[in-house]
ZAGU-517650 format. One record per residue: residue in three letters; x negated, y negated, z negated of N, C-alpha, C, O, CB in turn. Coordinates in steps of 0.2 Angstrom, whole numbers, padded with zeros to 4 digits, always signed. Glycine has a CB too. Layout:
<sites>
ALAXYZXYZXYZXYZXYZ ...
</sites>
This chain:
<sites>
UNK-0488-0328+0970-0489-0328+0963-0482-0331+0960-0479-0336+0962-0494-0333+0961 UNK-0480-0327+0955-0473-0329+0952-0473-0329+0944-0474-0324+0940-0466-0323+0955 UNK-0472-0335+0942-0474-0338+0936-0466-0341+0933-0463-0345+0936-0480-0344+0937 UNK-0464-0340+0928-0458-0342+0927-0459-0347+0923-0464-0346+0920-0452-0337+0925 UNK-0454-0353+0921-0454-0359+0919-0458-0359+0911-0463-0363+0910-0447-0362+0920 UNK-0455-0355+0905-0458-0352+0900-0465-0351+0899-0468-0353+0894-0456-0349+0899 UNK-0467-0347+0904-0475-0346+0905-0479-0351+0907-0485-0352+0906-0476-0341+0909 UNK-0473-0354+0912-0481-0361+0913-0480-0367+0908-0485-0371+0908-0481-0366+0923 UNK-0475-0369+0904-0476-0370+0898-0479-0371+0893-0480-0376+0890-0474-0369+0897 UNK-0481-0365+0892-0484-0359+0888-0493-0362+0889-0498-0363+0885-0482-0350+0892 UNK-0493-0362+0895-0501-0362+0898-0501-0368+0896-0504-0369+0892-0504-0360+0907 UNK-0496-0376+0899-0499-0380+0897-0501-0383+0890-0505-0388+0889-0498-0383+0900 UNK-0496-0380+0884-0497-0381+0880-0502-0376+0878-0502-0376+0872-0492-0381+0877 UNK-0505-0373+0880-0510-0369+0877-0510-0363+0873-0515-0361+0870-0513-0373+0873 UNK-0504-0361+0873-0500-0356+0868-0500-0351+0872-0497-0346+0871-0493-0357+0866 UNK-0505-0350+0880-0505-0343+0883-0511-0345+0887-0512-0350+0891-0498-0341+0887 UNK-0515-0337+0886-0521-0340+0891-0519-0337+0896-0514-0333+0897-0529-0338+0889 UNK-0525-0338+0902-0524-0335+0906-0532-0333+0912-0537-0336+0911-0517-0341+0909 UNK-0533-0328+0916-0540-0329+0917-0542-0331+0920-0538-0336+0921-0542-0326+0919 UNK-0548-0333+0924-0551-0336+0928-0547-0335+0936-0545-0339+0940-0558-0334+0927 UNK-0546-0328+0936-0543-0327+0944-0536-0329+0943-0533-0331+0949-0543-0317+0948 UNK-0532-0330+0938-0526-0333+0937-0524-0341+0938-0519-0343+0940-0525-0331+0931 UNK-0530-0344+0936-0532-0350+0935-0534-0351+0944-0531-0356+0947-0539-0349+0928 UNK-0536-0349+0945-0538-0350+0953-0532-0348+0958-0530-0352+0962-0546-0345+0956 UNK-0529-0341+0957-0522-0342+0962-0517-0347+0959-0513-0349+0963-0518-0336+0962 UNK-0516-0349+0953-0510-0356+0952-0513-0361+0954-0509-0365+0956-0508-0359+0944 UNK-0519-0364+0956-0521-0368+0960-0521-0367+0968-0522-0371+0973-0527-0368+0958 UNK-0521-0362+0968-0521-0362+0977-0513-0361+0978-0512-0361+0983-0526-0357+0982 UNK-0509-0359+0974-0501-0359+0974-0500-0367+0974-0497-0369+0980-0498-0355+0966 UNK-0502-0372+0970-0502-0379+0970-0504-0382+0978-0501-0385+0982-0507-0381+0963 UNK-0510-0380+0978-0511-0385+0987-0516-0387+0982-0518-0393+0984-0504-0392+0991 UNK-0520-0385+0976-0525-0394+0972-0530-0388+0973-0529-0382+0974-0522-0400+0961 UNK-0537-0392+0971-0543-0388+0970-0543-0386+0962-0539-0389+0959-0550-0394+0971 UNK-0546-0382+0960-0548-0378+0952-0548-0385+0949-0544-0388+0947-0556-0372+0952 UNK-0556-0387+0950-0556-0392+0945-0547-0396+0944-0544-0395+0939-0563-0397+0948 UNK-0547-0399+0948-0542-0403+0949-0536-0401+0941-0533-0406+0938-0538-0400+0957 UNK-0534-0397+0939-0531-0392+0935-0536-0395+0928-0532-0396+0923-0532-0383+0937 UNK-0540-0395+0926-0543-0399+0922-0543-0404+0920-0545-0406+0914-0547-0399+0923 UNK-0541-0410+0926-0542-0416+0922-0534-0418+0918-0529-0415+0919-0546-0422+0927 UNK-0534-0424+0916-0529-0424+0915-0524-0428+0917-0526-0434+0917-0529-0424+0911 UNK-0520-0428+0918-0514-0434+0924-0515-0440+0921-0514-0441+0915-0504-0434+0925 UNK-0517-0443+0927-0514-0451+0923-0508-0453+0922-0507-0458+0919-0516-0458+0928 UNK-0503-0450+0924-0496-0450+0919-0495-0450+0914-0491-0454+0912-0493-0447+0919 UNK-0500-0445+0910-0500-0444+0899-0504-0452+0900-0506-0453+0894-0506-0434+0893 UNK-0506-0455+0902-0508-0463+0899-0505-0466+0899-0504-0469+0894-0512-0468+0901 UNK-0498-0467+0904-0495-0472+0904-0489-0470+0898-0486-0475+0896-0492-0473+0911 UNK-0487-0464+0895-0483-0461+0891-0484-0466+0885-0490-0468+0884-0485-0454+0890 UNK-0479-0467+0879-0479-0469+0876-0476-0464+0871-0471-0461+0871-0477-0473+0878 UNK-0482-0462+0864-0476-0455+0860-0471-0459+0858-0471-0465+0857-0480-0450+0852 UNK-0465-0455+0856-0458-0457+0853-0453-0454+0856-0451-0448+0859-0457-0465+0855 UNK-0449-0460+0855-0442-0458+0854-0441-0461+0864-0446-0465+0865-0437-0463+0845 UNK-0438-0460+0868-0436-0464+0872-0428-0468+0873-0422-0467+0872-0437-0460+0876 UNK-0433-0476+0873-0428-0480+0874-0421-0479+0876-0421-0477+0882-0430-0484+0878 UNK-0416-0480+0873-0408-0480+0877-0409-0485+0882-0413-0490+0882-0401-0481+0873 UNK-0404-0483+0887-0404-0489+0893-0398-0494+0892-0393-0491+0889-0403-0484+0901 UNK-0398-0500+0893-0391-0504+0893-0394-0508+0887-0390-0512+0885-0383-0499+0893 
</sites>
């Protein structure tokens, strides 16, 4: 399956659908289960919206 960086963008912002059999080969492209693609990372909790901090 060959998905170029724009398009999967696209999908996670919601700005491109995609099918059910689409939806099931980017998952088994990943190594994760279908559902898995549903929930949402515990990464976007730890996010803070903004600006990011300069370092130093």
């Amino acid at each position: 399956m060959a998905l170029d960086v724009v398009t999967l963008r696209r999908i996670e912002a919601g700005k491109h659908f995609i099918t059910v059999r689409t939806l099931v080969r980017l998952a088994n492209a990943l190594g994760v289960p279908t559902r898995d693609l549903f929930v949402e990372s515990r990464l976007s909790e730890a996010r803070v919206p903004g600006r990011p901090r300069k370092r130093g």
